[in-house]
Structure formats: C-alpha cells, structure tokens
LOVOLUM-941419 format. One record per residue (C-alpha): x, y, z; residue in one letter; chain. Coordinates in nm, 4 decimals. Example, Ala and Ser with C-alpha at 12.3 -4.5 7.8 and 13.67 -1.06 7.14 Angstrom:
R         xx         yy         zz   residu   chaine
R     1.2300    -0.4500     0.7800        A        A
R     1.3670    -0.1060     0.7140        S        A
//
This chain:
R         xx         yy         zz   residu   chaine
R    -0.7681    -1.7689    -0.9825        X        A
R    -0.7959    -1.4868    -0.7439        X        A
R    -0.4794    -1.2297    -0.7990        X        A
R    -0.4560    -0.9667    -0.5798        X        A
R    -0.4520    -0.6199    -0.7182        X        A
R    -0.1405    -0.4080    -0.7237        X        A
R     0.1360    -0.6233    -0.8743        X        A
R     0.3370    -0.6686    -1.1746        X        A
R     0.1346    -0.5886    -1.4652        X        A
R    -0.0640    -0.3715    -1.3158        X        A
R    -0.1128     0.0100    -1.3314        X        A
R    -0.1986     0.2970    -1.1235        X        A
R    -0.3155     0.6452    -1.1253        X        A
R    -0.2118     0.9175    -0.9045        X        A
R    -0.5577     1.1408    -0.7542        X        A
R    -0.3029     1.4339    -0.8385        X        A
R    -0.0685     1.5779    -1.1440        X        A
R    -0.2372     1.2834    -1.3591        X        A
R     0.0999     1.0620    -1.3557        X        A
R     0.0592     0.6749    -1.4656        X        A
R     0.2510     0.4572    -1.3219        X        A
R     0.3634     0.0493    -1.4033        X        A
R     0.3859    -0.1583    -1.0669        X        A
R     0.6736    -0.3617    -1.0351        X        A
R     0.7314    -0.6934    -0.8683        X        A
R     0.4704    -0.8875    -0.6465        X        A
R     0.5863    -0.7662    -0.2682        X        A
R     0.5148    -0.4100    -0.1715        X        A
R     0.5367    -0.2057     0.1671        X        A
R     0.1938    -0.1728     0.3178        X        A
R     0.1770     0.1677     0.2555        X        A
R     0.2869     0.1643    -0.1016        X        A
R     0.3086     0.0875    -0.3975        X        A
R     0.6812     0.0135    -0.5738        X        A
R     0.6145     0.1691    -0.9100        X        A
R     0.7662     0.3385    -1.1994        X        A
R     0.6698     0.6226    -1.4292        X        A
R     0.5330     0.5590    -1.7197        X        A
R     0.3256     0.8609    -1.8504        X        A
R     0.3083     1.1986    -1.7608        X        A
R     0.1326     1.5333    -1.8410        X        A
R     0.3065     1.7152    -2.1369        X        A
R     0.1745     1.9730    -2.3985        X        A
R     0.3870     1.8538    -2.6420        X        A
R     0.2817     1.5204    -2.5710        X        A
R     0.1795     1.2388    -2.8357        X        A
R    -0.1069     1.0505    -2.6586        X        A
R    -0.4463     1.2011    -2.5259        X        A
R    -0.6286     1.1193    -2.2766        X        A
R    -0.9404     1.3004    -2.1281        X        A
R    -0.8242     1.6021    -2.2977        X        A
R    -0.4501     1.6299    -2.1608        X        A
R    -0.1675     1.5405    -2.3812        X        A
R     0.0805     1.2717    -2.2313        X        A
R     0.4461     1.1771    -2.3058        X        A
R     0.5981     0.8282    -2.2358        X        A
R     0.9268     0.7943    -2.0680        X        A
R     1.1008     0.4526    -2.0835        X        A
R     1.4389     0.4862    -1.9555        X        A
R     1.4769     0.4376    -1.6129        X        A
R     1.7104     0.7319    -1.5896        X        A
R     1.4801     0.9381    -1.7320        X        A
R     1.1952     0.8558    -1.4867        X        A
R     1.3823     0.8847    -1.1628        X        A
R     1.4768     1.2693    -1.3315        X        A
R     1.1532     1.3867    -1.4142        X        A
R     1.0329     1.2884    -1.1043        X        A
R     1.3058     1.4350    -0.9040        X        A
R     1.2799     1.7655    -1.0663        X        A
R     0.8562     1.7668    -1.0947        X        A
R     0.7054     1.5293    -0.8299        X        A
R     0.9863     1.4601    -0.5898        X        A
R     0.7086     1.2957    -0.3781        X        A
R     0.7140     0.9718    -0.5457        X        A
R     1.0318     0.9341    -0.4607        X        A
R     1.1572     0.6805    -0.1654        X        A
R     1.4690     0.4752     0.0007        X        A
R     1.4158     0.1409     0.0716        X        A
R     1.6018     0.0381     0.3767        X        A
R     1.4385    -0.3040     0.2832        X        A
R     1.5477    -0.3288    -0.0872        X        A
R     1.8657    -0.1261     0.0040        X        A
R     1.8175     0.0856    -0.3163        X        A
R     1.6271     0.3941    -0.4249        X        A
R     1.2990     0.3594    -0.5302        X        A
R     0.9844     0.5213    -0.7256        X        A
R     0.6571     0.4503    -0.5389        X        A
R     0.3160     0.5875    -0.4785        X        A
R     0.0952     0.5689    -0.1084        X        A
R    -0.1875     0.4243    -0.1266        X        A
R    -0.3476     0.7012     0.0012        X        A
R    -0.2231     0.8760    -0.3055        X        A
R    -0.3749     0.6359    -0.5910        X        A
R    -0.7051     0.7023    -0.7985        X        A
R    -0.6958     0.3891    -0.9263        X        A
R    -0.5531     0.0517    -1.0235        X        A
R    -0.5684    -0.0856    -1.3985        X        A
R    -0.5760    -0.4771    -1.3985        X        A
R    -0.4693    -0.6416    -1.7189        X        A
R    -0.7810    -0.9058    -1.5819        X        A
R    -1.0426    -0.6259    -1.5759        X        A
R    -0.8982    -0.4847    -1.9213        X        A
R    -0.9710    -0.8391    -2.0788        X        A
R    -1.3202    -0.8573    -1.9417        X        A
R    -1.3651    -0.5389    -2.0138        X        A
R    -1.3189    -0.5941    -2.4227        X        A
R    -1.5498    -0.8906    -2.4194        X        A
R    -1.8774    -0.6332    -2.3936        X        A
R    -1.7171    -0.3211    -2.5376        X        A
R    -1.8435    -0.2237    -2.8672        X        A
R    -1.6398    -0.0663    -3.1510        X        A
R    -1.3103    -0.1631    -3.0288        X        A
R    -0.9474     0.0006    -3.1691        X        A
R    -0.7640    -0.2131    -3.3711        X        A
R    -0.5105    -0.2629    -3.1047        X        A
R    -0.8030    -0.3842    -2.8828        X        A
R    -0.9289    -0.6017    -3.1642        X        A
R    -0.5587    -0.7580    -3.1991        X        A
R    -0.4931    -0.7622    -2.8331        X        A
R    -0.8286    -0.9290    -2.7587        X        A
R    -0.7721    -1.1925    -3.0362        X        A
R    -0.4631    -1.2784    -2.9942        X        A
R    -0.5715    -1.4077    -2.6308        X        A
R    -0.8356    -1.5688    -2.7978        X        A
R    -0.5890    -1.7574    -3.0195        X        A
R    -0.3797    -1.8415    -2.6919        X        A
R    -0.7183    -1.9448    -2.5359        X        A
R    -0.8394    -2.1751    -2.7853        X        A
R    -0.4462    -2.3345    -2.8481        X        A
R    -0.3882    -2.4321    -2.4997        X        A
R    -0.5575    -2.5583    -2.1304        X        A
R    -0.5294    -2.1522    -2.0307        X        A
R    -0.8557    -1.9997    -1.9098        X        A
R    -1.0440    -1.6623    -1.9564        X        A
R    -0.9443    -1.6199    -1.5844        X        A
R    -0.5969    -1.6293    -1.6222        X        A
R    -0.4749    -1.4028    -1.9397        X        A
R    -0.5008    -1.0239    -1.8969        X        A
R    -0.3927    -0.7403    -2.1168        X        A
R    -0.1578    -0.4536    -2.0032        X        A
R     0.0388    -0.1586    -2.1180        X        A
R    -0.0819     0.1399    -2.2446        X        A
R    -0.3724     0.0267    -2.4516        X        A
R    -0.5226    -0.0925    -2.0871        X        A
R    -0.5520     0.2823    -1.9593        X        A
R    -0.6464     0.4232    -2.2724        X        A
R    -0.2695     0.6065    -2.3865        X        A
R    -0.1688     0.3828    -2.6863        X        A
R    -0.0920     0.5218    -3.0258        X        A
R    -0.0263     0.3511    -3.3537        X        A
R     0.3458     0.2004    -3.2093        X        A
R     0.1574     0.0493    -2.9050        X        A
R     0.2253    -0.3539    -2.8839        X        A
R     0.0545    -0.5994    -2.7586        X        A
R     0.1383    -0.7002    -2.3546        X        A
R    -0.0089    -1.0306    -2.2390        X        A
R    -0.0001    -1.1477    -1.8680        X        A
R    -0.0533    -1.4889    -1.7694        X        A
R    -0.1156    -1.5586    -1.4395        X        A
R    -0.0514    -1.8886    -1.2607        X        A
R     0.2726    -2.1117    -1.1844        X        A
R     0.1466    -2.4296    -1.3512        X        A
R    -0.0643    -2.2189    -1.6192        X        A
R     0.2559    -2.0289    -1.7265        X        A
R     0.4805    -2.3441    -1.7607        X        A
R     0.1770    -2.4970    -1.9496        X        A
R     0.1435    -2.2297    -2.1815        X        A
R     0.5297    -2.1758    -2.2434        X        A
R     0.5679    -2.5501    -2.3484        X        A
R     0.2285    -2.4513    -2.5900        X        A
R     0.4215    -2.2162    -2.7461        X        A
R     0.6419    -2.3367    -2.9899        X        A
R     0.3036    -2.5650    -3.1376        X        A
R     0.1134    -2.2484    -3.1735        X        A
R     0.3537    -2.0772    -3.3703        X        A
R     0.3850    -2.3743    -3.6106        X        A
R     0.0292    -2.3766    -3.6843        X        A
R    -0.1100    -2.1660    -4.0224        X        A
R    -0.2159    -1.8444    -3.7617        X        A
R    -0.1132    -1.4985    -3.7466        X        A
R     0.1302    -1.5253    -3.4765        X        A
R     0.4492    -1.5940    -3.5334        X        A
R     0.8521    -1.5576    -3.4032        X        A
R     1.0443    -1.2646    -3.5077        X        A
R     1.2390    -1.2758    -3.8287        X        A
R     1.6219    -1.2406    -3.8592        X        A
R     1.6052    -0.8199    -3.9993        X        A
R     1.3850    -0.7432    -3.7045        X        A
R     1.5866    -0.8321    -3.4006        X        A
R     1.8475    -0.5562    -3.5206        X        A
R     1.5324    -0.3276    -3.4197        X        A
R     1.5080    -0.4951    -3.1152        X        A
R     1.8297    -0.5297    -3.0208        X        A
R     1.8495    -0.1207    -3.0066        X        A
R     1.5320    -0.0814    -2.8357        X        A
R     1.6722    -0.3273    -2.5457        X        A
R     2.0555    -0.2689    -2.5324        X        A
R     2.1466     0.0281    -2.7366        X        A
R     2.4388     0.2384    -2.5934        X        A
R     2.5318    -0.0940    -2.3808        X        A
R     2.8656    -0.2699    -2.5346        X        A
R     2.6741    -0.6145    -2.6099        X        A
R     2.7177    -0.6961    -2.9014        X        A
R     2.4485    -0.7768    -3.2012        X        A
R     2.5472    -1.1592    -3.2010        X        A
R     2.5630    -1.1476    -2.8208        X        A
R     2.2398    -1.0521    -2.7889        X        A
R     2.1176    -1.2897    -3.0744        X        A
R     2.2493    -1.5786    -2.8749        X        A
R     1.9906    -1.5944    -2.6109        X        A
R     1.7137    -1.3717    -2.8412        X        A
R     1.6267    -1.5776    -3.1131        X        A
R     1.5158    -1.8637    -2.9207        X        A
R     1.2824    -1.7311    -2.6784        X        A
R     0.9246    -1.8198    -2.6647        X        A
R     0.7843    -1.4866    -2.4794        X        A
R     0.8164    -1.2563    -2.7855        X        A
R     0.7177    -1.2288    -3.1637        X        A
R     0.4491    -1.0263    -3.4176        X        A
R     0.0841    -1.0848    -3.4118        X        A
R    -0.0514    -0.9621    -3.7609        X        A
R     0.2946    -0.7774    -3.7551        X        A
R     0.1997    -0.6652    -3.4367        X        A
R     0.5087    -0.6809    -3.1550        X        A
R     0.3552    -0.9135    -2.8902        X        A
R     0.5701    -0.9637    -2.5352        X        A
R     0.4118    -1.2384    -2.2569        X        A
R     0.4921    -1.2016    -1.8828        X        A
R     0.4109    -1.4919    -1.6835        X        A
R     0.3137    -1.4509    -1.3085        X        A
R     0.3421    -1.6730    -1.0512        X        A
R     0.0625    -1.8170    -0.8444        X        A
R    -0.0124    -1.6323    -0.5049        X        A
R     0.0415    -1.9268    -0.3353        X        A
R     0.3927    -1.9731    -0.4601        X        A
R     0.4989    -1.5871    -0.4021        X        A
R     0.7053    -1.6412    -0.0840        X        A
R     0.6984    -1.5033     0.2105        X        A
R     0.6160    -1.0963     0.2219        X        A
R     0.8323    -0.7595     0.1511        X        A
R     0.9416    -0.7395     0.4688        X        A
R     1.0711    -1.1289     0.5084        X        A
R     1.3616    -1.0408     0.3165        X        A
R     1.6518    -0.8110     0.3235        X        A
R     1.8708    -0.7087     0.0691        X        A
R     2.2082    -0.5510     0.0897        X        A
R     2.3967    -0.3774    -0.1740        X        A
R     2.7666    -0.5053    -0.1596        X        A
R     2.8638    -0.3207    -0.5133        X        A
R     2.8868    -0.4810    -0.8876        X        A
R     3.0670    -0.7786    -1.0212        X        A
R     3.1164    -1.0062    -1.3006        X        A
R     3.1467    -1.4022    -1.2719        X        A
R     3.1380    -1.6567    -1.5169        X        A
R     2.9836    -1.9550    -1.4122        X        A
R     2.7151    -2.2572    -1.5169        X        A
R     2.3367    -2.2484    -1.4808        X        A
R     2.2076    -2.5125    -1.2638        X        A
R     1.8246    -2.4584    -1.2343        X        A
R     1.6456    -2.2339    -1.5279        X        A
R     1.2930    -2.3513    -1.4381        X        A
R     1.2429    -1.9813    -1.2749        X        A
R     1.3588    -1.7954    -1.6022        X        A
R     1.0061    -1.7213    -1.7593        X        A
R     0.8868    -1.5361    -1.4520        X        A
R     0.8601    -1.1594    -1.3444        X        A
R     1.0880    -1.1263    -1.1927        X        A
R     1.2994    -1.3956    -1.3353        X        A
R     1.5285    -1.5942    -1.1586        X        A
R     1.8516    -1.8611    -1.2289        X        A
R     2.0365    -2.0439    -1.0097        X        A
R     2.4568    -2.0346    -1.0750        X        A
R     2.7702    -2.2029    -0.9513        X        A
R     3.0318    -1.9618    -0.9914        X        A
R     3.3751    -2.0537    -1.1416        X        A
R     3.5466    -1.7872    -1.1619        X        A
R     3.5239    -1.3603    -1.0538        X        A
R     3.6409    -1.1626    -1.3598        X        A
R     3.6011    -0.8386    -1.2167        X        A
R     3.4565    -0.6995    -0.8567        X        A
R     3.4626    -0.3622    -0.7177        X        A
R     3.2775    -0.4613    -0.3776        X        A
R     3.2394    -0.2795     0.0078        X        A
R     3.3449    -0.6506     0.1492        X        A
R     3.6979    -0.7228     0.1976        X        A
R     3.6233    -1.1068     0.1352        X        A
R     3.3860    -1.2845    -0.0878        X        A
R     3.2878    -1.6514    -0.0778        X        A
R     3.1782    -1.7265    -0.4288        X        A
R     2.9971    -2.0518    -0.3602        X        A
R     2.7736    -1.7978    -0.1275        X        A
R     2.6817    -1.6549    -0.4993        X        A
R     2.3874    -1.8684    -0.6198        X        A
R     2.1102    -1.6511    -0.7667        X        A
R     2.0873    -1.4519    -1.0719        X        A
R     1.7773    -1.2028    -1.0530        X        A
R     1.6099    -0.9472    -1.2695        X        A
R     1.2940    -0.7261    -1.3027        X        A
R     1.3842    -0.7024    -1.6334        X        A
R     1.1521    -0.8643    -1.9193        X        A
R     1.4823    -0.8816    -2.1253        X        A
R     1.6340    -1.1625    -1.9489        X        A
R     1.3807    -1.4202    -1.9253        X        A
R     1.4785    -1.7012    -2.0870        X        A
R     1.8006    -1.5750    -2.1679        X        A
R     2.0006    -1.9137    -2.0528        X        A
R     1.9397    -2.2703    -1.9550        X        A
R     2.0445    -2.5216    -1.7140        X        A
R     2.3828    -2.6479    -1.8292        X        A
R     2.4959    -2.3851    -2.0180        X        A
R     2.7733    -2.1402    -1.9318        X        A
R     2.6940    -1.7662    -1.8802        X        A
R     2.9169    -1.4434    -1.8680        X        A
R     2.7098    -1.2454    -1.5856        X        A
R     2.7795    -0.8809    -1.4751        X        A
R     2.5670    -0.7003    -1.2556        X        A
R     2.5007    -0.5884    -0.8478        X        A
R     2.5702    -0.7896    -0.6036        X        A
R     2.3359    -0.8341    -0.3161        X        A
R     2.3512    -0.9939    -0.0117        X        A
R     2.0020    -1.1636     0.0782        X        A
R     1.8579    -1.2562     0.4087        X        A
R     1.5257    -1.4133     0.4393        X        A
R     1.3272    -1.5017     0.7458        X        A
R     1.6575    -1.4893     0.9733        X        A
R     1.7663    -1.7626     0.7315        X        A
R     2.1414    -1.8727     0.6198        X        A
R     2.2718    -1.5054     0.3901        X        A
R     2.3293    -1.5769    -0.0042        X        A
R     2.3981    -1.3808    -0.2686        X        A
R     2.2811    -1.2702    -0.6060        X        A
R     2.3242    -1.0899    -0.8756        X        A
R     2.0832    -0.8495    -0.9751        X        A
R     2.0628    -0.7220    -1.3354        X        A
R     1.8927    -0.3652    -1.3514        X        A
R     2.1326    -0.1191    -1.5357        X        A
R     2.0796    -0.0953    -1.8983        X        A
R     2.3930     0.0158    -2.0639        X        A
R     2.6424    -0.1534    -1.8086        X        A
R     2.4430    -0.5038    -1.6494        X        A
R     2.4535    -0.7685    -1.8495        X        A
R     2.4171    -1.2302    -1.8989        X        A
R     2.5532    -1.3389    -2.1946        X        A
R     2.5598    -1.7064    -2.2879        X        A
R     2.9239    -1.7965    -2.3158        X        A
R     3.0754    -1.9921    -2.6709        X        A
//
C-alpha cells in the first residue's frame, strides 16, 4: 500500500534550530505541515543525538510556550481549522521520518538497541498472528529518529482501513496465546491513568471504565506498546481545504453512541444522538442538538473509549462543520487535557 509521506505517525526535522516535530492528522495545507513539538535542543537535556542534547516536551501547553517564546515561526492560525496551530513549511523541513522506512530499515541493520530488537519483534509477532503485511506495519516515536532512552515504548502504526479492522479483531487471540505480549494488569493502569489524565477531575474508576478493555495498548516483554491504526488513502475524504470548521465554544451532552466502527482510528471518530445539554457556554444564541452528531479527537486516549449502544457523558468544543458546501453539523472535539473529557455513563 502506497501511503503518502507527511501524516500521522510521521516525523519531521526542521533544516534549522534542530526541532523534531510529530505530524498530526492526514489533511495538511499545501504549504505545510500541521505538526507538534516533540524534541528540542537543551543542554540539560536527557537524549543525544549527533552530539546535541535534547529534551522532550509532551504537554501541549508546554509546546505551544516554548515555541512562542524560542521559535515563534512555527507558529500559525488556521482560518480553516478555526484554531491555533503548530506547523512547519515545507520549505522549512530537512526531513520526514516514516514509521514504514524505520521498519525496513531494522530488517538490514546490524547490532540493533534493545528497543529496536523489541520494536522489530513485536511486529514480527503481529506479522506472523494475523493476514497484516510487511507493507503495512511501521514503527514510530522516538526510537524512529534516533532520541529514545531507557523509558521509550514501543509505537506501532498500521496502515490500511480493512487491515486495521482485521488486525483489531486479531487482537484479543494474540494476547491469549503463550507470547510475550500481553494486556495491562490492574496496578499498572493507576500509572497510566496519571500519565493520560492527571490534574483532570476524572476519576480513577472513570477512566478504568473505558481503559481496561481496549485492544490498542498493553506490555511487550514489560515493554508499554500503543497501536495507531490509519486509514486507507482512498478512504481519507476529501482534502484540508473541503472542510471548514468553526469554533462555537465548549459543551457537555449526554447522549447514546450510534456508530463506533470509526473509534480505532487517528483521528477517532463516534457518531451520537444527543439527549440532553448539561452545560454550554456557546457564541450561538440557539442550538439544535440533533445538528450534534460527531464526537472527534486527535487524541490516542479516546479510541475505543465507547461503543455503539452505550451511553456516554461527553464534554468538550463544539464545532460547527461544513464540508464541500454540504448540509452544517456539529461535533464535539476532545483536545484539552485537564478539562475535555467522554466518560461511559453507569
């Protein structure tokens, strides 16, 4: 399967101040990338690379800060998206890391890290369990350009629409067989659970709802192991500048999930019908809440987090979205850390 480079998964390097960015999403402007800082030049940084130290920065706070303050540049508004953005012009990039190339790359390298050697068999594993390819697995994150330490995990892309839904149903065989790969025990999702909503008010058992029953996530030789699955190029519709978005404020609804076949993509997606508007602070004077029929994140964290039928507590930005001249909708969109949240409701 041919995947075009620059999408989610992917990584790029700047020609100047030796920044390293992720790439978000699968439609871009044509003259840039949407991406967000990942690692930067530091002295008292904990990773090396070509002789210069570099620090990681994870929040997304934090990365719209440095930047603002160091390499304001990178910086854009997205009349398009309707929301501030990090990017980088393609004029501006040294190169693109593929998590395709980084696989192919560790079949003929010799003397590989023992996060390569993990990484690498762990696809293998996948590979040999299941109808996926060689052609369509990659391996991203920091051990792809050459900045992991010894916390690195393990980030596996799939690529394909029919591949991914293959693989996901896979899943729950492979981890039942006698392998190394398994799903996370009870003690460490209260690790988790910090990493990915710390200083948020969700609570523990909230969070363990959804969380202990996804597929995407577990340890590989006690390894933390994460799967994104990427649609096929033929299903990514339209283009970045086929839709636009419009920021209307937040708001929290509870309502029922009526389509979950879109929840193990990047970006993931559900399909709601509202019930009821808890809360709204909004720039509309009137809302029609059967218009409100998308739920849509960026966000790793809430794939697979509900399933059709089921009742969700959702809280996030609402956006109004036009595509192709087409009939407005709107969604929710689930970015913030501490404040968005979908929680499965009991």
């Amino acid at each position: 399967m041919e995947v075009p480079k620059g999408i989610e998964g992917d990584y790029l390097e700047t020609k100047k101040d030796n920044l390293f960015f992720d790439i978000k999403g699968i439609h871009h402007p044509k003259d840039r990338k949407i991406c967000f800082l990942r690692f930067f030049p530091d002295q008292n940084g904990d990773r090396v690379k070509n002789g210069i130290k570099f620090k990681k920065v994870y929040a997304f706070d934090d990365r719209f800060l440095i930047l603002k303050e160091k390499f304001p540049q990178y910086l854009f508004y997205s009349k398009e998206l309707d929301i501030p953005l990090q990017g980088v012009k393609c004029e501006d990039i040294k190169k693109i890391y593929t998590p395709k190339n980084y696989f192919k790359f560790l079949h003929h390298k010799e003397n590989l890290s023992k996060l390569e050697l993990m990484s690498f068999d762990l696809c293998d594993l996948f590979i040999q369990n299941s109808s996926l390819s060689e052609n369509s697995i990659g391996i991203s994150g920091s051990s792809m350009i050459g900045l992991s330490n010894l916390d690195s995990d393990i980030d596996i892309i799939i690529y394909g629409t029919q591949n991914s839904l293959e693989f996901q149903n896979k899943l729950k065989e492979i981890y039942e067989k006698p392998n190394s790969c398994r799903k996370y025990k009870l003690d460490e999702f209260k690790s988790h659970y910090n990493w990915r909503f710390g200083g948020s008010d969700v609570s523990f058992q909230d969070f363990l709802r959804s969380e202990q029953r996804k597929q995407h996530q577990g340890k590989y030789l006690n390894i933390d192991f994460f799967i994104r699955y990427i649609k096929s190029p033929e299903d990514w519709e339209g283009t970045y500048y086929d839709y636009q978005f419009k920021n209307l404020g937040t708001i929290a609804v509870k309502g029922e999930i009526i389509d979950s076949s879109e929840s193990i993509f990047t970006p993931c997606s559900y399909s709601i019908k509202c019930f009821q508007i808890i809360e709204q602070h909004l720039k509309i004077s009137h809302l029609d809440m059967n218009k409100i029929t998308k739920i849509t994140s960026y966000r790793g964290r809430y794939c697979e987090q509900a399933v059709k039928g089921e009742k969700v507590f959702v809280l996030g930005k609402l956006e109004e979205v036009i595509y192709k001249n087409n009939e407005p909708y709107y969604r929710i969109l689930l970015t913030d850390q501490k404040i968005d949240k979908m929680l499965l409701m009991v």
